[in-house]
TORKOL-4160 file (C-alpha; in steps of 0.2 Angstrom, whole numbers, padded with zeros to 4 digits, m for minus):
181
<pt num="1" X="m0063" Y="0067" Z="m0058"/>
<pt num="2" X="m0075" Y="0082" Z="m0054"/>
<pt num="3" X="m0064" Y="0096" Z="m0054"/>
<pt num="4" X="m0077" Y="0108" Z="m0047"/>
<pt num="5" X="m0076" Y="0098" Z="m0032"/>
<pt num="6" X="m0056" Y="0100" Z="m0031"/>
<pt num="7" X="m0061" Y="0116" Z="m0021"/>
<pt num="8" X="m0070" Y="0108" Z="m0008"/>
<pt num="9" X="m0056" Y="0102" Z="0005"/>
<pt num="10" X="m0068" Y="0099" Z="0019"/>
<pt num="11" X="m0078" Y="0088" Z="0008"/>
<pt num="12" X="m0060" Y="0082" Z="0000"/>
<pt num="13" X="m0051" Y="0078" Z="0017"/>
<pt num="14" X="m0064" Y="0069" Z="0023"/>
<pt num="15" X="m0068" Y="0057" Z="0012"/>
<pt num="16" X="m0051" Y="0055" Z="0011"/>
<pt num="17" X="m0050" Y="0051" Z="0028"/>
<pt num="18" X="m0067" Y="0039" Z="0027"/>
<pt num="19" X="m0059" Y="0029" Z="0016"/>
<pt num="20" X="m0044" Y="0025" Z="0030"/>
<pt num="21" X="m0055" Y="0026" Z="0045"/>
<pt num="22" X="m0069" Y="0013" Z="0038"/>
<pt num="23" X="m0059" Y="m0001" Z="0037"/>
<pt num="24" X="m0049" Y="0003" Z="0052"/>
<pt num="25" X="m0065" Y="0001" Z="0062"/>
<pt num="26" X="m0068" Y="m0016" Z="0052"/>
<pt num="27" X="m0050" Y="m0023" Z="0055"/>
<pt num="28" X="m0055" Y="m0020" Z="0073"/>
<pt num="29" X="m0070" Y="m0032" Z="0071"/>
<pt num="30" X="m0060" Y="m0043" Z="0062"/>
<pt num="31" X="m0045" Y="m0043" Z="0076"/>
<pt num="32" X="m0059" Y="m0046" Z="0087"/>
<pt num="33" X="m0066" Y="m0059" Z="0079"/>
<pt num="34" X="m0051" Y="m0067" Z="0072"/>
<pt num="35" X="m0050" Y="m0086" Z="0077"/>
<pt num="36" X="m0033" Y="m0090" Z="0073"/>
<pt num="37" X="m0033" Y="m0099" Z="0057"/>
<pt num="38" X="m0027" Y="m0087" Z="0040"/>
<pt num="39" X="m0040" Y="m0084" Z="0029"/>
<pt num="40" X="m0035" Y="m0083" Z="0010"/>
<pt num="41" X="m0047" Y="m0073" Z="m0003"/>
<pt num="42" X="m0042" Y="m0078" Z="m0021"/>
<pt num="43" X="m0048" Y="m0068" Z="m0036"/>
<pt num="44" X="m0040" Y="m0075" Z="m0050"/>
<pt num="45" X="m0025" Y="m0085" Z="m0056"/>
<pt num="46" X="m0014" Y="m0071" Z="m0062"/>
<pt num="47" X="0000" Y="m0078" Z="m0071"/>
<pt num="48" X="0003" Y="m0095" Z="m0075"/>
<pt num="49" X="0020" Y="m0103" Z="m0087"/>
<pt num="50" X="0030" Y="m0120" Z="m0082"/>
<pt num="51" X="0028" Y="m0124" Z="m0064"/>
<pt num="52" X="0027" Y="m0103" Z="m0059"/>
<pt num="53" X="0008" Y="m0100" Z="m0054"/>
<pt num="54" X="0003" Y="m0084" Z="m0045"/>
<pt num="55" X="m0016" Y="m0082" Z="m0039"/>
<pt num="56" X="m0020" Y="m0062" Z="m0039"/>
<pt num="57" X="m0025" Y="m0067" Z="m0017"/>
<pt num="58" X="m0026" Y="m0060" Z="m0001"/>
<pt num="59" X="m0022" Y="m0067" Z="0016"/>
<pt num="60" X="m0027" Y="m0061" Z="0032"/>
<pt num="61" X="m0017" Y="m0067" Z="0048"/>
<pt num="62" X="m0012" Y="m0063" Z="0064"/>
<pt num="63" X="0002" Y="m0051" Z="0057"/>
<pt num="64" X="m0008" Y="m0044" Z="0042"/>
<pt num="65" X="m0021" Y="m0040" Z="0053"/>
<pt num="66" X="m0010" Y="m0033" Z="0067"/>
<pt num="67" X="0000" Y="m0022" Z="0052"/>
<pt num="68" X="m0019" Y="m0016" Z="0044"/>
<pt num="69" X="m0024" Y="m0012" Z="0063"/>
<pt num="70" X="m0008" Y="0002" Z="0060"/>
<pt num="71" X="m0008" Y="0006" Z="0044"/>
<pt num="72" X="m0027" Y="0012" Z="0042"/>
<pt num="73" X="m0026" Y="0018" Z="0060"/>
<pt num="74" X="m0012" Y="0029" Z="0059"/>
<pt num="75" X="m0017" Y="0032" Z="0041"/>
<pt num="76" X="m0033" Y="0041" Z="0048"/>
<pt num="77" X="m0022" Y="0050" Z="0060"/>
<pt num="78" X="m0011" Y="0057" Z="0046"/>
<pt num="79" X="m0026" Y="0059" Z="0035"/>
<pt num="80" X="m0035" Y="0071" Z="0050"/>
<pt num="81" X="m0018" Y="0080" Z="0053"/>
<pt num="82" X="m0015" Y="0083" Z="0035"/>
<pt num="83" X="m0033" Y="0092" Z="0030"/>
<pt num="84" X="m0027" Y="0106" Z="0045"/>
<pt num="85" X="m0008" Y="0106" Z="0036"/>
<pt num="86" X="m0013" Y="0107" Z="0018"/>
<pt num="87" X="m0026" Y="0121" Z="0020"/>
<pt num="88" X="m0026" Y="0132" Z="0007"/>
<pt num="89" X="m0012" Y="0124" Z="m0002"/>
<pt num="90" X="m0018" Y="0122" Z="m0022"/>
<pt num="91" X="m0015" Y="0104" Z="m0023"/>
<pt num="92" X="m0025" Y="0099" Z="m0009"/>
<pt num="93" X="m0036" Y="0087" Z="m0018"/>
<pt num="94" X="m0021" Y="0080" Z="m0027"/>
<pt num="95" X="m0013" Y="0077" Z="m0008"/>
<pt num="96" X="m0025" Y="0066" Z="m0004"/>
<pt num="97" X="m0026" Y="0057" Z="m0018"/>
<pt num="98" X="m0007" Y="0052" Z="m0016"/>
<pt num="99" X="m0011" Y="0049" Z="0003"/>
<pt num="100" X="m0026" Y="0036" Z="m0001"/>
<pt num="101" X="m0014" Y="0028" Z="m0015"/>
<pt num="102" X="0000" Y="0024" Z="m0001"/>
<pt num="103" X="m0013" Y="0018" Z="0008"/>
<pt num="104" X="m0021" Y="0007" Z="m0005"/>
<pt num="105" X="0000" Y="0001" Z="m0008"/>
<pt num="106" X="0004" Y="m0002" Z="0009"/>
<pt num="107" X="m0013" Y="m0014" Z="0012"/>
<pt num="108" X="m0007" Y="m0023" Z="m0004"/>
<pt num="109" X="0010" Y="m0024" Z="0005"/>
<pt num="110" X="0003" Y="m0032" Z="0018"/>
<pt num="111" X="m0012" Y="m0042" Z="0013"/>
<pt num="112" X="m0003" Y="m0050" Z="m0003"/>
<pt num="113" X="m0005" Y="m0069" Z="m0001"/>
<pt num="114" X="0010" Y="m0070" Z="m0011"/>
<pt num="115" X="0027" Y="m0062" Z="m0014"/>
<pt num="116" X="0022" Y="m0055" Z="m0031"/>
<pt num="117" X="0005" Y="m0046" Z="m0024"/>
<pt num="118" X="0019" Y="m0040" Z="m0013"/>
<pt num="119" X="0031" Y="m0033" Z="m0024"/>
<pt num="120" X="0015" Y="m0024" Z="m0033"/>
<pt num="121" X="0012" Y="m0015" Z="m0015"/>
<pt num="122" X="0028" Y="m0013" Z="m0014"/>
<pt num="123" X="0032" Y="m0003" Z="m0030"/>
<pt num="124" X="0014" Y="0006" Z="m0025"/>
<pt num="125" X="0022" Y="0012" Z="m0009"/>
<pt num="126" X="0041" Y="0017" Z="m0020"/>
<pt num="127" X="0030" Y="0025" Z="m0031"/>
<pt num="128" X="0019" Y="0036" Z="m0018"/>
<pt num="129" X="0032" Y="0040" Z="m0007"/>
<pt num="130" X="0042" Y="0048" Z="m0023"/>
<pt num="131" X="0023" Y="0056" Z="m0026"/>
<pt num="132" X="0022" Y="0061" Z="m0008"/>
<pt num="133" X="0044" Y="0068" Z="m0005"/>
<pt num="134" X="0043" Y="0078" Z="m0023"/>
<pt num="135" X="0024" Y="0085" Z="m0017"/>
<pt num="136" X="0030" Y="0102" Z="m0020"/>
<pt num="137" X="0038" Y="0097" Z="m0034"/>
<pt num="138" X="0044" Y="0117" Z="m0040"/>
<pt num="139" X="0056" Y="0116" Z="m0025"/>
<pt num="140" X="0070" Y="0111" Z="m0031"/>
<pt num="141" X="0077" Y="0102" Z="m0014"/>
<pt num="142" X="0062" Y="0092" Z="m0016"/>
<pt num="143" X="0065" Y="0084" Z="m0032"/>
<pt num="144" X="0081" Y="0079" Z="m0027"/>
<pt num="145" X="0076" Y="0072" Z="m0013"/>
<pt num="146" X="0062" Y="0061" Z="m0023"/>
<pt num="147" X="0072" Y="0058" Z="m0036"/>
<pt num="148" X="0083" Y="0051" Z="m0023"/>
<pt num="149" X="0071" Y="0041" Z="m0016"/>
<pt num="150" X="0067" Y="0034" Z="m0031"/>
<pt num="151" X="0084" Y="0028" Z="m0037"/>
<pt num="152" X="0087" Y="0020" Z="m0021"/>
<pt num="153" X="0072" Y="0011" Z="m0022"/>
<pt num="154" X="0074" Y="0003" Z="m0039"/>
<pt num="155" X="0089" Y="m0005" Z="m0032"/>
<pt num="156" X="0078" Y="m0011" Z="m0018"/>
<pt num="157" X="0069" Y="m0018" Z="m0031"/>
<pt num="158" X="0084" Y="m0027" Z="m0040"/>
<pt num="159" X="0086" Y="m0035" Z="m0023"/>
<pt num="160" X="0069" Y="m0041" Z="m0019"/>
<pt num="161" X="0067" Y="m0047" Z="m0038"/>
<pt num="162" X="0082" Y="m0058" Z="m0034"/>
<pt num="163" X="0076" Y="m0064" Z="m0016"/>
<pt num="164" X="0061" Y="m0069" Z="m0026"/>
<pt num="165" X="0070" Y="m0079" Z="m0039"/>
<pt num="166" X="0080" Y="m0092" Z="m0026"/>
<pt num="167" X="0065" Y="m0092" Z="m0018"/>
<pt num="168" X="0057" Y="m0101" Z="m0030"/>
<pt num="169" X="0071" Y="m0108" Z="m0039"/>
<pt num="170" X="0075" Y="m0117" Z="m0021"/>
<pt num="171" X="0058" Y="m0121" Z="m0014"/>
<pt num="172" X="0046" Y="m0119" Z="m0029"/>
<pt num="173" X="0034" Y="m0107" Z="m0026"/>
<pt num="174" X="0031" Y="m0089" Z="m0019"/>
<pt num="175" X="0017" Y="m0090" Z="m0009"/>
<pt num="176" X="0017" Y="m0089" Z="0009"/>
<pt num="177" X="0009" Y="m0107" Z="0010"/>
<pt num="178" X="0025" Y="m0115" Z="0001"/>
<pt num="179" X="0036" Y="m0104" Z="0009"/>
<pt num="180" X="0029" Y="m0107" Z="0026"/>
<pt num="181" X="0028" Y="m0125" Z="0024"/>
């Protein structure tokens, strides 16, 4: 937002990299800590018509854990990797920007309570890895190959929209309570 600071990539790339490596060292504790039972943060009631009701939630579990473990800790990998790889290049800051966003998409992925917080992390992570492919967007092999991407991900999306559909239509709900009951 400070485009005076767009120049700075050491002060860029790592807080880029903070904002990956921080919660990797707390989803360690957590791990650690971790005493076997899913524990579900709500945040609001999100959408709600006939017997459909989605809570905006997040659920931390053996698996979502496990699956933040990897992605903030490799994230932080890429993230220390990419500040030496994107040196000098012009859209440095916008770089990291997308990077965080997957990030962001990729812990919604895995930490939605739900199947429709996961769809949002899931379209997040369609929409950053177009982002990320067509990152040098005036190469014209790049934009194909995002564009690509792209496509084939909205008929990944046709796909899970219908899973989500008989899934409710046959058990009633789409969170991972109902469903795992």
């Amino acid at each position: 937002f400070v485009p005076a600071l767009r120049k700075q990539e050491g002060l860029v790339g790592m807080l880029g990299t903070a904002m990956v490596l921080i919660p990797f060292l707390i989803t360690i504790s957590l791990f650690v800590g971790y005493e076997g039972e899913a524990i579900i943060s709500h945040a609001f009631a999100w959408m709600v018509a006939g017997d459909l009701s989605v809570d905006f939630a997040y659920r931390l579990d053996e698996l979502s854990l496990l699956m933040t473990m990897i992605i903030t800790g490799v994230g932080s990998l890429i993230h220390v990797y990419s500040m030496g790889y994107m040196h000098g290049d012009d859209g440095f800051w916008r770089f990291f920007a997308y990077l965080n966003l997957f990030i962001f998409a990729m812990l919604n992925l895995v930490l939605g309570d739900n199947l429709v917080v996961l769809f949002l992390g899931w379209e997040g992570v369609g929409l950053c890895s177009y982002l990320l492919i067509g990152f040098w967007y005036t190469d014209r092999n790049n934009s194909k190959a995002a564009n690509k991407a792209f496509i084939m991900n909205r008929v990944g999306d046709f796909a899970f929209l219908l899973a989500m559909f008989i899934i409710f239509r046959e058990i009633g709900g789409l969170d991972f309570n109902t469903i795992l009951t």
